[in-house]
C-alpha positions in Angstrom: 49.9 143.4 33.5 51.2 147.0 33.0 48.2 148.1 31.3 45.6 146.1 33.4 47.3 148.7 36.3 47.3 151.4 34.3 43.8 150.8 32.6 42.4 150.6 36.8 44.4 154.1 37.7 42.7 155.7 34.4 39.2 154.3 35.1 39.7 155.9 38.9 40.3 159.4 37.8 37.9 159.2 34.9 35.5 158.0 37.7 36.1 161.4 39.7 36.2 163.3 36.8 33.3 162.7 35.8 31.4 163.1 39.7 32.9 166.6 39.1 31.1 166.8 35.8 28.1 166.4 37.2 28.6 168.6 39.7 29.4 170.8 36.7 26.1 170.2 34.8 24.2 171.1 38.1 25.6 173.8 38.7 24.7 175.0 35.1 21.3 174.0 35.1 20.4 175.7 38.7 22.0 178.9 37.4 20.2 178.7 34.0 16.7 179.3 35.7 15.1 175.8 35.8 16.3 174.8 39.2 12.4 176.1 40.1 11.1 172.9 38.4 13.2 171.1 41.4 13.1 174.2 44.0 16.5 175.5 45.0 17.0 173.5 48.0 16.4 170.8 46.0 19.5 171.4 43.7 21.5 173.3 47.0 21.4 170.0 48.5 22.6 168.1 45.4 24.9 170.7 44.3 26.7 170.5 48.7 26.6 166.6 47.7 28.5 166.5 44.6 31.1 168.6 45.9 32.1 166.8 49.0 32.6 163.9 46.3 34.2 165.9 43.6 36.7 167.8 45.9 40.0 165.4 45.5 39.1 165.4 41.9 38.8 169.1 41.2 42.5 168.7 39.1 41.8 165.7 37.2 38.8 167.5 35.1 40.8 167.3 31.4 40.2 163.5 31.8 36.2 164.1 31.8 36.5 166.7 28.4 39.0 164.3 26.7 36.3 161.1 27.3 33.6 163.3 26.2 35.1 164.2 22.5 36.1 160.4 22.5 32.3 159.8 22.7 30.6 162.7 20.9 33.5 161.9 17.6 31.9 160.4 14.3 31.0 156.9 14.6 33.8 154.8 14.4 35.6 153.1 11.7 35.7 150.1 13.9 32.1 150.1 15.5 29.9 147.1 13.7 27.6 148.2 11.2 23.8 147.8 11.8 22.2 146.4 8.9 18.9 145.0 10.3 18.6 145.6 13.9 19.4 143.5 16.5 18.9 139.5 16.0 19.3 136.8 18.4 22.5 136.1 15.7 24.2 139.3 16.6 23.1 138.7 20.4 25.3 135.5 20.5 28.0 136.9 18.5 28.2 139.4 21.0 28.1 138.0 23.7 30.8 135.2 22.5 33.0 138.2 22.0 32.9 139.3 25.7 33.0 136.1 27.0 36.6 135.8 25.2 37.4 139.1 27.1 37.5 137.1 30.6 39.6 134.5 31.9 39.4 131.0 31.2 39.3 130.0 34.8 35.6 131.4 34.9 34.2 128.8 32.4 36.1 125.6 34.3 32.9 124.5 36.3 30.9 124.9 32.7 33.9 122.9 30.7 33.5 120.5 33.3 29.7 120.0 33.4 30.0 119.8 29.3 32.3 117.3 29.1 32.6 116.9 26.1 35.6 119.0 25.0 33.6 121.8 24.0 33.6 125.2 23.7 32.0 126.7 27.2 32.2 130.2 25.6 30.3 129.2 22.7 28.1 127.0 24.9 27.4 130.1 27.3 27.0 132.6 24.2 24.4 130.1 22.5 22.3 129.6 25.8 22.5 133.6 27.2 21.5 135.0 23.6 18.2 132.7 23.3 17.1 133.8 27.2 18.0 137.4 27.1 17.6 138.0 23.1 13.4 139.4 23.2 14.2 141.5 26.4 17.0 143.2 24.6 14.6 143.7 22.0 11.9 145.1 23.8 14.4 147.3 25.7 16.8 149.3 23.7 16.4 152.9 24.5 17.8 156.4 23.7 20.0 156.8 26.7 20.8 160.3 27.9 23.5 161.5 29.3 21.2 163.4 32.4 17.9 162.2 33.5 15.7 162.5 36.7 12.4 162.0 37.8 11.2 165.2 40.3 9.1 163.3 42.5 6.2 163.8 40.4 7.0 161.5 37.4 8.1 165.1 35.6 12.0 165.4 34.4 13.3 168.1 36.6 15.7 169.4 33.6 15.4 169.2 29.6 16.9 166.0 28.8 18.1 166.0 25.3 21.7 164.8 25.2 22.0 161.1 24.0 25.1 159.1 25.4 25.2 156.6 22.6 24.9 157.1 18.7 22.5 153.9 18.8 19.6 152.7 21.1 20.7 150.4 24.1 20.2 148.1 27.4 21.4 148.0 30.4 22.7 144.6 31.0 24.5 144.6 34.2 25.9 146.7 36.6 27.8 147.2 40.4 26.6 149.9 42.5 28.2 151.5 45.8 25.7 153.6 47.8 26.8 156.4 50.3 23.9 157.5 52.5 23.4 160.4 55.0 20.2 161.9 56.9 18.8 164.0 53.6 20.0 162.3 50.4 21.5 159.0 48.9 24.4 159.0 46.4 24.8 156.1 44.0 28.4 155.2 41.9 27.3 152.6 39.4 29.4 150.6 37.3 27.2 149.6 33.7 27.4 147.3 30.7 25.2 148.3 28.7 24.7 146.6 25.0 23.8 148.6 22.0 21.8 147.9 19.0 24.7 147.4 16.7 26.1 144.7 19.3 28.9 146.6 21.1 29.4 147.0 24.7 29.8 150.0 26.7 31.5 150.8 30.2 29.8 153.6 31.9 29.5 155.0 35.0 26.7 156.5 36.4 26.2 159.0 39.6 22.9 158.8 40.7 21.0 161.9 43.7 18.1 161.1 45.4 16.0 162.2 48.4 13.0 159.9 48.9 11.5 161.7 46.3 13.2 163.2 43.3 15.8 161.5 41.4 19.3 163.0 39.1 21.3 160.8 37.3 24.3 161.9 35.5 26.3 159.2 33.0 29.1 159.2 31.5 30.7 157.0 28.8 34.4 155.2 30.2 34.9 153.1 26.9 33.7 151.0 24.2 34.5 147.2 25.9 37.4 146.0 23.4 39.7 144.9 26.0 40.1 142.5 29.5 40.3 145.3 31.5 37.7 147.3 30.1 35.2 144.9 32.2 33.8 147.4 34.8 31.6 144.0 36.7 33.3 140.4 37.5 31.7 137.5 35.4 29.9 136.3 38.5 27.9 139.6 38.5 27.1 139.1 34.9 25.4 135.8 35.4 23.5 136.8 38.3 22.1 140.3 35.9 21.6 137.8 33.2 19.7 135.2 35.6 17.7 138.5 36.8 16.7 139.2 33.2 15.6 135.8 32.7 13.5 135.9 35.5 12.3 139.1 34.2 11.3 137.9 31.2 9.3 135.2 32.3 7.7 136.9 34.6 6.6 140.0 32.0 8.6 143.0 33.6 11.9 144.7 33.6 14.6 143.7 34.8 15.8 145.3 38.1 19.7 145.4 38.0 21.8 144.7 40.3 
């Protein structure tokens, strides 16, 4: 229990930390010249919107630079190799592993339907992988760190920075909005699955305006532990029963 509660404190400040990161990174970019690809009232208004949020958590910036050398170190002596890419294998080995991360209670009403004495992990793991293993596939992406969209289809900065040392997808998330007259800021809570079959918390603040569009990530932690879980398993089924539908349908998912 002691470090559930401490795991929740540390995600809350890493959360600020990194809103104040971003304002950070703005306020770079702006100075840096290419705030003309956005126009400066553009990045004024983000730049007077990320403060207001990153005020309370102007102390706690250390805890942003110590998760970013966590995530920009060597890969890992404990990360899974990738051999050949992702297979539907690796899909359900995966996903068997973070199932195993939740309680038991959330696999009662499948235990129950089985019947049979079963394993409702390895029941769940075996279904979810066949359904969601092709749009995984198709999916993985370089995933950057800062990304946008100026309201022309144009990235209003240079994205270069890559949050993962392997290609990924998004496979669920929770999102809180915060609106007002000129913008909209989003705190998102992410899973997202990479190639070599880990799982990554992240948390992403999202600006936008009716128009443009900044999104800034940032990496929590590699999922190894209960409390690690940024979404409830109830959330995770109803992304995973969006990405079905997806799939059937031809299109990408849209999470939540």
């Amino acid at each position: 229990m002691g470090n559930s509660v401490r795991a929740v404190i540390d995600r809350e400040y890493r959360f600020v930390a990194a809103l104040s990161a971003f304002m950070e990174l703005l306020d770079k970019k702006s100075r840096s010249g290419k705030e003309k690809r956005m126009g400066k009232k553009k990045v004024k208004a983000m730049l007077s919107a990320a403060a207001v949020m990153t005020a309370a958590g102007s102390g706690i910036f250390c805890a942003w630079k110590a998760g970013r050398k966590k995530k920009m170190a060597e890969v890992r002596a404990d990360a899974p190799d990738l051999e050949e890419g992702l297979t539907e294998e690796k899909v359900r080995e995966s996903l068997l592993r973070l199932f195993w991360l939740y309680e038991d209670c959330e696999f009662d009403d499948l235990a129950e339907f089985l019947g049979d004495g079963s394993d409702p992990r390895e029941y769940a793991a075996e279904n979810y992988s066949g359904q969601l293993f092709l749009y995984l596939k198709r999916n993985m992406t370089d995933v950057m760190i800062l990304e946008g969209d100026d309201g022309t289809g144009k990235e209003p900065f240079s994205m270069t920075d890559e949050l993962f040392h392997y290609p990924a997808c998004m496979i669920s998330c929770r999102i809180e909005e915060l609106l007002s007259d000129n913008f909209t800021l989003c705190l998102e809570n992410e899973i997202w699955m990479l190639e070599n079959g880990e799982f990554a918390s992240v948390y992403c603040v999202s600006l936008t305006n009716g128009t443009g569009r900044l999104s800034y990530r940032f990496l929590d932690t590699y999922i190894k532990n209960p409390w690690d879980i940024p979404v409830s398993f109830d959330d995770l089924e109803s992304s995973f029963a969006k990405i079905a539908e997806a799939v059937e349908e031809g299109r990408v998912a849209e999470l939540p």
